[in-house]
C-alpha positions as a printed NumPy array, in Angstrom:
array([[ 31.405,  -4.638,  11.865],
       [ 31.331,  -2.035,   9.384],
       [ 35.143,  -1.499,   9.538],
       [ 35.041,  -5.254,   7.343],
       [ 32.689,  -4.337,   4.527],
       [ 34.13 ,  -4.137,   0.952],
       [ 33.512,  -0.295,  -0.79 ],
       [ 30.659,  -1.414,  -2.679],
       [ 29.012,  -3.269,   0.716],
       [ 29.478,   0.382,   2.584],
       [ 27.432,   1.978,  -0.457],
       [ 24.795,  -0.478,  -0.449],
       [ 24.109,   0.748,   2.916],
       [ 24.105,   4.458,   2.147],
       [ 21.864,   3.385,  -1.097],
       [ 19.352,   1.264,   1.46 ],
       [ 19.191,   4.738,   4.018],
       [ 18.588,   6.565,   0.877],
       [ 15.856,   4.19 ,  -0.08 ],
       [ 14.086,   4.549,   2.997],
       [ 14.231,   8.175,   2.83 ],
       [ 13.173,   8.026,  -0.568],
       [  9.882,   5.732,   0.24 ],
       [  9.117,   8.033,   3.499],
       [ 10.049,   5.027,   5.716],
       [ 10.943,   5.678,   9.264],
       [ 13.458,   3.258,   9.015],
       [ 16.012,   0.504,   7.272],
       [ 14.01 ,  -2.671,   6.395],
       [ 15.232,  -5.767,   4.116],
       [ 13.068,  -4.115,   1.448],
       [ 15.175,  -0.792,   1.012],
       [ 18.276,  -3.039,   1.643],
       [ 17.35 ,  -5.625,  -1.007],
       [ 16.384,  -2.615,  -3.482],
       [ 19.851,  -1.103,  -2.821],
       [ 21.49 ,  -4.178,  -3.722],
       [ 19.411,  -4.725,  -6.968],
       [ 20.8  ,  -1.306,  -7.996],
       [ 24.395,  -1.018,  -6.877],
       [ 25.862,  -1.172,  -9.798],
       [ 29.11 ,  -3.292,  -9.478],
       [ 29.009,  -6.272,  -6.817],
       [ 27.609,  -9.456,  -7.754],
       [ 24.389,  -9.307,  -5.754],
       [ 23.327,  -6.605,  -8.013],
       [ 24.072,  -8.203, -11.358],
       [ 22.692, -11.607,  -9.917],
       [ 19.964,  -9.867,  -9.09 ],
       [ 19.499,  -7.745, -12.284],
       [ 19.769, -11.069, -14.264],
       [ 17.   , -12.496, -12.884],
       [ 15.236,  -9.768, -14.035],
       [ 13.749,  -7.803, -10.978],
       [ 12.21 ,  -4.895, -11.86 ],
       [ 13.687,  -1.86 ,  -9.705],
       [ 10.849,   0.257, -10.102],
       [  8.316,  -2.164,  -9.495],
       [ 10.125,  -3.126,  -6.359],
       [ 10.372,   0.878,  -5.143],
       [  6.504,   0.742,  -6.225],
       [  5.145,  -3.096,  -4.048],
       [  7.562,  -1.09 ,  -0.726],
       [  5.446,   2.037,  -0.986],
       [  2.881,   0.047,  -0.278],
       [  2.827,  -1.328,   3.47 ],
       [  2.05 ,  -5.313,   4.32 ],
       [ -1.147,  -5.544,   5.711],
       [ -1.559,  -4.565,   9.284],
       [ -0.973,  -7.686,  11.626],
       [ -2.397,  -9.52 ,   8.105],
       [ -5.571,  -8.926,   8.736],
       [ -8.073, -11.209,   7.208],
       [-10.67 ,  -9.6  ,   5.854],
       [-13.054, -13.205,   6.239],
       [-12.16 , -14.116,   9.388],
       [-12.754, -10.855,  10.729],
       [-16.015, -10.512,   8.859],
       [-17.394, -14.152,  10.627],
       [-17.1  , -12.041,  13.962],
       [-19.209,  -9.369,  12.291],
       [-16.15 ,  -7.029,  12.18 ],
       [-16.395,  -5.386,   8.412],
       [-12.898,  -4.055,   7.922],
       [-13.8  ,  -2.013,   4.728],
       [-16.228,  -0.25 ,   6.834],
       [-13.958,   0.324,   9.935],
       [-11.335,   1.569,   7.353],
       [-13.741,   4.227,   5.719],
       [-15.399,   5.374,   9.158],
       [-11.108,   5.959,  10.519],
       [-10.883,   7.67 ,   7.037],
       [-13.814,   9.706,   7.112],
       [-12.413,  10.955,  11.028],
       [ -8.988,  10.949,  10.601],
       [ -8.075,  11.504,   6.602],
       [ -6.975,   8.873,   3.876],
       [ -4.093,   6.223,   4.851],
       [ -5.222,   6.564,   9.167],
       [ -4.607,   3.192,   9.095],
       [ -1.842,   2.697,   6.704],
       [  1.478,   2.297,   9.214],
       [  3.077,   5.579,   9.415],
       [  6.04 ,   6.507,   7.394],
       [  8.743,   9.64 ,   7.468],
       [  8.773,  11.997,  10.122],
       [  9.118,  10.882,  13.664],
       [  6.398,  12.097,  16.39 ],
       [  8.512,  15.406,  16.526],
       [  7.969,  15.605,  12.734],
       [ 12.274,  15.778,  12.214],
       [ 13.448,  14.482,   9.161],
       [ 17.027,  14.746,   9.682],
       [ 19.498,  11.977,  11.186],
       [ 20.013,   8.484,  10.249],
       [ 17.348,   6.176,  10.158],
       [ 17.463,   2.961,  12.901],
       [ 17.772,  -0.693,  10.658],
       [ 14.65 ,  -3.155,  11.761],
       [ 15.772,  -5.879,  14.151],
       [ 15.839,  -8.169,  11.344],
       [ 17.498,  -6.187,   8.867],
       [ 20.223,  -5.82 ,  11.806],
       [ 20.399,  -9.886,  11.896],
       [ 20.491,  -9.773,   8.238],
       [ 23.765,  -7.774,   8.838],
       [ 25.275, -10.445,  11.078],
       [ 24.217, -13.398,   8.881],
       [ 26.446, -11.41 ,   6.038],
       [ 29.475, -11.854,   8.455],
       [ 28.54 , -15.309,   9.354],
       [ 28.477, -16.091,   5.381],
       [ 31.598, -14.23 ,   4.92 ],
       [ 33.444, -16.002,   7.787],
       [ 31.811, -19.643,   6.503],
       [ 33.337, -18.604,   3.008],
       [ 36.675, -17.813,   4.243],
       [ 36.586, -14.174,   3.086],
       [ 38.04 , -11.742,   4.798],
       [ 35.515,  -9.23 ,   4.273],
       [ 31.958,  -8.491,   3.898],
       [ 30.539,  -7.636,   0.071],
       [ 27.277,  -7.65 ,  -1.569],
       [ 27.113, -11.243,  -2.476],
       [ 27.481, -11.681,   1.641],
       [ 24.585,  -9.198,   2.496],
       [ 22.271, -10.804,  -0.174],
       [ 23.002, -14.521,   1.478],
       [ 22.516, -12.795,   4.756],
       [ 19.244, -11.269,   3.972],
       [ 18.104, -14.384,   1.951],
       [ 18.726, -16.403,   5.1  ],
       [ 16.834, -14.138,   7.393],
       [ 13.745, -14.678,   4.934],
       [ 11.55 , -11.285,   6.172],
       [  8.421, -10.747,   4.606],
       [  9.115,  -7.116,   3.424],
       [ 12.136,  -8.279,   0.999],
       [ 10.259, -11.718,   0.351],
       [  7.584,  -9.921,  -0.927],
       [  8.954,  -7.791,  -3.218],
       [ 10.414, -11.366,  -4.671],
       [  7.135, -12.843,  -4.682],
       [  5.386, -10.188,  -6.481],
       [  7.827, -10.71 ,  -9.29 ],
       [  7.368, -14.87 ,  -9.399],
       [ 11.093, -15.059,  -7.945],
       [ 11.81 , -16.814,  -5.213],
       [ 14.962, -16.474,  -2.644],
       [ 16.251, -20.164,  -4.208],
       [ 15.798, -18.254,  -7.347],
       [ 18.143, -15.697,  -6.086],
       [ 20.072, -17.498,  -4.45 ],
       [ 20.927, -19.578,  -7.051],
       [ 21.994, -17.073,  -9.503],
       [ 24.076, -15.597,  -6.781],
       [ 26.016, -18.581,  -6.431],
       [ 26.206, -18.925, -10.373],
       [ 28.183, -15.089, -10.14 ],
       [ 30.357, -15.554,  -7.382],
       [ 33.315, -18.589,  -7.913],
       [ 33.346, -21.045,  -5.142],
       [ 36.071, -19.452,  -2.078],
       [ 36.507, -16.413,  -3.659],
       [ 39.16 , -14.431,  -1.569],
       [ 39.023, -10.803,  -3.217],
       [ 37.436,  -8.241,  -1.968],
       [ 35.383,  -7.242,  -5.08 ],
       [ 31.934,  -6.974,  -3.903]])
């Protein structure tokens, strides 16, 4: 599939793995991949996102920090006399700071080297962006594709890092439609 992505597509990739890296992720989420697209600095899913005003940094800074475990709620776990604050501090006081934070970076083996797997749904994301280039009558996948791809697969991680900016994907989605023309055939993003 990679053989049909557009130059700037191929480097949103790279700029996703790097991403990851960068936030000590163990792999390629929606998050790093929606980050990378935010900052590639030529396709239209980067200045559609740019002009809704997404903060890059902010965005690097709400990934660091991992969704809740399973969403664990705090109340409801408290009304079967489970105190998660407590069970957090007696794991930290055995086991060091972040025990219970999901684990990022290094594999078991502690390697660092390699490429880094995509999620499941940041792989479906990735077929949705051929399914949207194929629906648009393009003959190859760009940014604008892999943003309607990953807008469509709606994961939490990328949604999130919307959310904690008051944007919403019909935000996005809607000033990606107002950069790209209508059956655009070039392969410019």
């Amino acid at each position: 599939m990679f053989e049909r992505f557009a130059e700037t597509a191929r480097h949103v990739v790279v700029l996703a793995q790097e991403e990851a890296r960068g936030l000590d992720a163990d792999h390629i989420g929606t998050e790093h991949l929606l980050i990378a697209l935010a900052v590639e600095p030529s396709g239209p899913a980067g200045r559609a996102l740019r002009g809704t005003g997404l903060d890059v940094a902010r965005m690097r800074e709400d990934a660091r920090r991992p969704l809740p475990a399973g969403h664990l709620d705090p109340d409801a776990l408290a009304s079967l006399g489970i105190d998660l604050d407590e069970v957090r501090r007696r794991v930290e006081a055995a086991f060091g700071p972040g025990a219970l934070d999901r684990r990022r970076g290094r594999g078991g083996d502690g390697r660092r080297g390699g490429s880094l797997p995509f999620t499941p749904v940041c792989k479906k994301t990735l077929e949705l962006a051929l399914r949207h280039a194929l629906t648009r009558g393009d003959n190859f996948i760009g940014t604008q594709h892999l943003l309607l791809g990953l807008l469509q697969a709606a994961d939490d991680a990328s949604l999130a890092l919307l959310r904690a900016q008051d944007r919403s994907a019909d935000q996005v989605r809607a000033a990606l439609l107002a950069e790209i023309e209508p059956g655009s055939g070039s392969a410019t993003g």
